[in-house]
Steps between C-alpha positions, in 0.01 A plus 500: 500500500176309412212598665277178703148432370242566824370191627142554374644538153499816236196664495366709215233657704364474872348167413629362199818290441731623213526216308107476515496834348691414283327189370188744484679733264584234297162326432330834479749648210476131340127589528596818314712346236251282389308754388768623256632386183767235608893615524716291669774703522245751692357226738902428622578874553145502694590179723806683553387816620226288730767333655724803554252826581513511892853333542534835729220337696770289706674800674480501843366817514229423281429180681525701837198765362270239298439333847389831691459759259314713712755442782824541226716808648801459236521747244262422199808508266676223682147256475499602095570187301465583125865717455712186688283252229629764234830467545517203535319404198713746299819287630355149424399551122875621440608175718268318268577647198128557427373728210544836506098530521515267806762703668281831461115354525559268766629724757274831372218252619669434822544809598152640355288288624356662790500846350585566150663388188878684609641785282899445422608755855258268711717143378815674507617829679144541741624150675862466380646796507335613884777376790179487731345220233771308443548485831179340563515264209808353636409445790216349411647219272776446780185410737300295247522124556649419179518144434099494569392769269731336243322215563160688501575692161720232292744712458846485644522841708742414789795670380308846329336526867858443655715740266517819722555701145130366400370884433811584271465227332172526409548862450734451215276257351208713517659832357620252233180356380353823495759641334434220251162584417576840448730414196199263445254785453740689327525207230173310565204742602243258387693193654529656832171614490404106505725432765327724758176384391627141550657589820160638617319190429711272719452770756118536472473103546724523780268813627197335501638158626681651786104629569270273411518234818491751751266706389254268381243293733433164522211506246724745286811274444263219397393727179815648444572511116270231426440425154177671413274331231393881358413499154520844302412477142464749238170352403428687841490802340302373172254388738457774715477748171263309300202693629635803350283747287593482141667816399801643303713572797409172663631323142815713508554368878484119351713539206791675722474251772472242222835597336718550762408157628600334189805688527589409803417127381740537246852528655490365827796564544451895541529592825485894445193674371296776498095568382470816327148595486225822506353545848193369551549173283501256772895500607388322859311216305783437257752511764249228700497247215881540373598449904273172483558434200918434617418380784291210356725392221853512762310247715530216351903586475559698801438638867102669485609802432393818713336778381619875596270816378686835559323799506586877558197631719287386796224615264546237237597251740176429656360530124744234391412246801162569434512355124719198619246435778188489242733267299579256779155546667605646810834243591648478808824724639716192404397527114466883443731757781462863478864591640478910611516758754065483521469139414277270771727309698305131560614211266236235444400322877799514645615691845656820528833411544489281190364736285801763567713228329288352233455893359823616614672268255207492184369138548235525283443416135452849389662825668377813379725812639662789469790668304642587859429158666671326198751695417601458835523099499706510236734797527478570903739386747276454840487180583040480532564621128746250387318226625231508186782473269494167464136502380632761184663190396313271264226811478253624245508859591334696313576889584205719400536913433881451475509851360437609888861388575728780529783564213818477814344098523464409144885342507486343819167375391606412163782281638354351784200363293656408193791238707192421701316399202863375391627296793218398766235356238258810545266694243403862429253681374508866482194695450364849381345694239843692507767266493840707619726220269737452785514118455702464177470111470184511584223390223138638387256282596315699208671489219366858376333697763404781247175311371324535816597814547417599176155316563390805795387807474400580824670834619709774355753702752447898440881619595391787699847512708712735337436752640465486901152592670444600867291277717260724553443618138444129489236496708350784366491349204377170623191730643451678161437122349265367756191534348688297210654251737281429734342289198822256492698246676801774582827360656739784603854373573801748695781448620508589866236406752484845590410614158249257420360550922500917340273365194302279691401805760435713251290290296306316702347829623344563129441173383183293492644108358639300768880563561727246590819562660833248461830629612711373777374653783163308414595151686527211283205344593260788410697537183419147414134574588468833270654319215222213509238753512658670189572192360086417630306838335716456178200715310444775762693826452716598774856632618798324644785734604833283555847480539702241299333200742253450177801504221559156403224220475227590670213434309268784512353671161454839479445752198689796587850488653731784609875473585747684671831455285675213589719233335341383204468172618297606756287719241443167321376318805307766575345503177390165532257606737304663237226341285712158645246316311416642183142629640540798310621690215868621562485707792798744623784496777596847537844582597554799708874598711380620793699753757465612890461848625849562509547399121646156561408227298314191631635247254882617592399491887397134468712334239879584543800313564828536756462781716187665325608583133190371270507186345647487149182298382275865552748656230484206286109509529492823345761415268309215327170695527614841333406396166132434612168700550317173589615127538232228420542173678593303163824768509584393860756223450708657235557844739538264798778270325661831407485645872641138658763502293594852545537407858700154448730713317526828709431422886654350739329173588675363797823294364662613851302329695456206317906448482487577902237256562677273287819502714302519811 
């Protein structure tokens, strides 16, 4: 039976025609494309999916809720219209005898598009293999006017929405294909890595397409991915440096950023690399002008490429943005985004409901975000997530601290960024002063890292750890030194906020120099605020008690730091707090393994894997460190190449999940 078409028409929502909607998906991912390095064979499976996302739409009782919804009384499963478009899709790219990546992506979409990228059980067994479901879905097609939404579509669907077999049929098909990219995975790894990434690409254009017309006002739509005239240069940075004080740090900072800018020069080809380089030596500067530098020279032979800054901490974040905003000379939302749980929510002039959209899927020139936020876009499966893929595409992203990442995501990561680099036109740079070596094909943007480390001599760590000391002989001993450190700039690091809240207290009652206090139960905004008055009295002796909040990049200078045991490349960050700037002769970061009251240690509360054992990369800290009484900095890289590749070879970094992603 063929279901009749109401006399106002299909309706995609309480007052909008379908095949208006439908038009407005289309220009708006057209919009999207354009932005992108062409593909043809993209832009078809695009149109495709367009045409063929709310097909489920035309069921009556679809059409009977979009017109009342708050009056609807039928069950909500009966009104759902993404499962009937699923199988039907599934059926029509066997009919057609379309690619297997057509028979899979197209219908994922389909099915995902209000929700999530689907897992395998939600296209097969959740819809397929549930009487109650197929039920429904049958139904459904025998009650959707055909020959129109053949018409509609451009795709022949009146005998798939007639055949009263239509959820067996697509159930086969379905267990088949993924099936199919099982033995794929198996094989391929790498290959069907790129085919979920390509998969999610079509789906984030549909994603934001699907969006962008309905959320957007009138004033929005009329900006909407408009070609912005926003010219980032790396003479930016030249410019905004020259006032720099002479100095020997300052000409180390200009010879790094020099090289690994002709590097990059050199093969543009390259899409894969990571700067190597002694905290302190201007890593956010060099990462500004390579980005720009990219960006400037694809121009003239591609789509203006956007710019992606990834960063582990709130606490570097705003430090980041800050740099890029003295660069830029304060831009607008729509040329640099900070995209984050804390981040201001306006976007240039616009109203409130455009603004949602407009930072909800990174239109702006320059994103600057977190590990979380990003690693979300590209590996999550929530639809609001999914829908910045698209802008990974074509990307300079340039992901700062990447030692931060934990070891179970180094192979997901590894494969996800190397076929992005590989297959959707995008570039990487990884960044840290303790580079983990997870990216085998990726390349130095220094060729030999060793000569500026060789070139500091800023701190030494004293290897206090072996043998474990109470928190509150700590302390005491912490009191015992005041007189001594009360003279410095003293930056205590533990583990737990309780044991640096226990220091704190006990200190603070004793000593004279300010104390500053950054752990998480300080709000981020405060934290922010303490760090710029560090950052501020960078002569005046004082005391900052923290948790690992101040690890990695933020730019303070002290001359005395103290450690709880930790990985050691967290020690190393840590260390680059100390004499950051060469004020000093070498100055010392003590190393201390500190326990509770009940004789547990901190370090193997706070770093430890599954359901609580400690993390293998505590045992390999010590292991690499036995040999020493003291490290000096210029030592640093050799013990931390040693450590990383202790742990590529010895711990598990996550291959199950990256096949199970892989295979959805």
């Amino acid at each position: 039976m063929t279901g009749v078409i109401p006399e106002d028409g299909l309706l995609s929502h309480p007052d909008k025609p379908l095949p208006t909607h439908i038009a407005e998906v289309r220009e708006a991912a057209q919009d999207i494309l354009r932005l992108h390095s062409p593909d043809p064979e993209r832009a078809c499976l695009v149109e495709d999916l367009v045409s063929l996302h709310d097909l489920g739409k035309a069921s009556a009782a679809f059409q009977e809720y979009i017109r009342d919804p708050n009056g609807y009384r039928g069950r909500r499963d009966r009104k759902a219209h993404t499962p009937l478009g699923l199988a039907v899709t599934l059926v029509l790219g066997e009919r057609l005898g379309r690619d297997p990546f057509w028979k899979l992506c197209v219908p994922a979409a389909v099915l995902g598009h209000h929700s999530a990228f689907p897992d395998a059980h939600r296209l097969t067994a959740h819809h397929f293999g549930n009487d109650d479901w197929a039920e429904i879905i049958e139904e459904q097609a025998a009650e959707v006017p055909a020959s129109e939404v053949s018409e509609l579509t451009g795709f022949p669907l009146e005998e798939i929405l007639a055949d009263p077999d239509l959820c067996d049929a697509a159930d086969d098909i379905a267990s088949d294909l993924i099936e199919d990219l099982r033995m794929r995975a198996r094989a391929d790894l790498p290959g069907a890595v790129a085919d979920r990434l390509r998969m999610q690409f079509v789906f984030s254009v549909l994603l934001e397409a699907d969006k962008a017309f309905l959320a957007l006002s009138s004033r929005g739509k009329e900006s909407y991915r408009e070609e912005r005239n926003v010219a980032l240069s790396p003479e930016m940075v030249e410019e905004h440096l020259c006032g720099s004080k002479s100095s020997e740090i300052n000409a180390l900072r200009t010879a790094a950023r020099k090289e690994a800018l002709s590097t990059l020069l050199e093969d543009p080809d390259q899409r894969l690399w990571t700067l190597a380089l002694p905290t302190g030596l201007g890593k956010t500067l060099t990462a500004a002008s390579l980005a720009m530098s990219l960006r400037d020279t694809g121009e003239a032979v591609g789509p203006r490429r956007r710019i992606i800054i990834v960063l582990p901490f709130l606490s570097i974040i705003d430090q980041t943005a800050q740099v890029y905003d003295e660069l830029l000379k304060r831009p607008l939302t729509s040329t640099l985004m900070q995209s984050h749980s804390l981040s201001d929510r306006t976007y240039d002039d616009t109203e409130e409901r455009d603004a949602e959209f407009f930072l909800d899927t990174w239109d702006s020139e320059i994103v600057v975000t977190t590990f979380d936020q990003f690693l979300l876009s590209l590996l999550g499966a929530r639809a609001r997530h999914q829908m910045r893929f698209h802008n990974l595409a074509d990307a300079i992203i340039v992901f700062d601290e990447v030692q931060a990442l934990p070891t179970q995501l180094w192979d997901i990561v590894k494969h996800s960024l190397t076929q992005l680099t590989a297959h959707l036109n995008s570039t990487v740079i990884l960044m840290s002063a303790t580079q983990p070596g997870f990216l085998e094909e990726a390349e130095s943007l220094i060729r030999d890292p060793k000569i500026y480390y060789d070139a500091f001599g800023r701190y030494q760590l004293v290897l206090k750890h072996r043998e474990s000391m109470p928190l509150d002989d700590f302390i005491e001993s912490m009191l015992d030194r005041r007189e001594e450190l009360e003279r410095e700039r003293v930056l205590i690091t533990l583990n737990t906020r309780a044991s640096a809240r226990a220091v704190r207290d006990a200190l603070a009652e004793e000593w004279d120099a300010p104390i500053h206090f950054l752990t998480a139960d300080v709000t981020p905004k405060d934290r922010l605020a303490a760090i710029e008055k560090i950052k501020k009295e960078s002569k005046s002796p004082c005391l900052v008690v923290s948790t690992q909040v101040i690890e990695a990049g933020v730019d303070v200078d002290m001359t005395l730091v103290m450690r709880d045991f930790a990985p050691l490349d967290s020690l190393v960050q840590i260390a680059g707090r100390c004499n950051r700037n060469g004020r000093w002769p070498r100055k010392d970061v003590e190393i201390y393994h500190l326990k509770n009251s009940a004789g547990r240690s901190f370090a193997e509360m706070v770093y430890t894997v599954g359901k609580g054992s400690p993390d293998l990369r505590l045992e390999e800290t010590r292991r690499v460190l036995a040999p020493h009484e003291t490290v000096l900095e210029e030592d640093v890289l050799g013990i931390c190449d040693q450590y990383f590749r202790r742990l590529r070879d010895g711990k598990d970094l996550g291959a199950g999940h990256t096949r199970n992603w892989a295979t959805l």
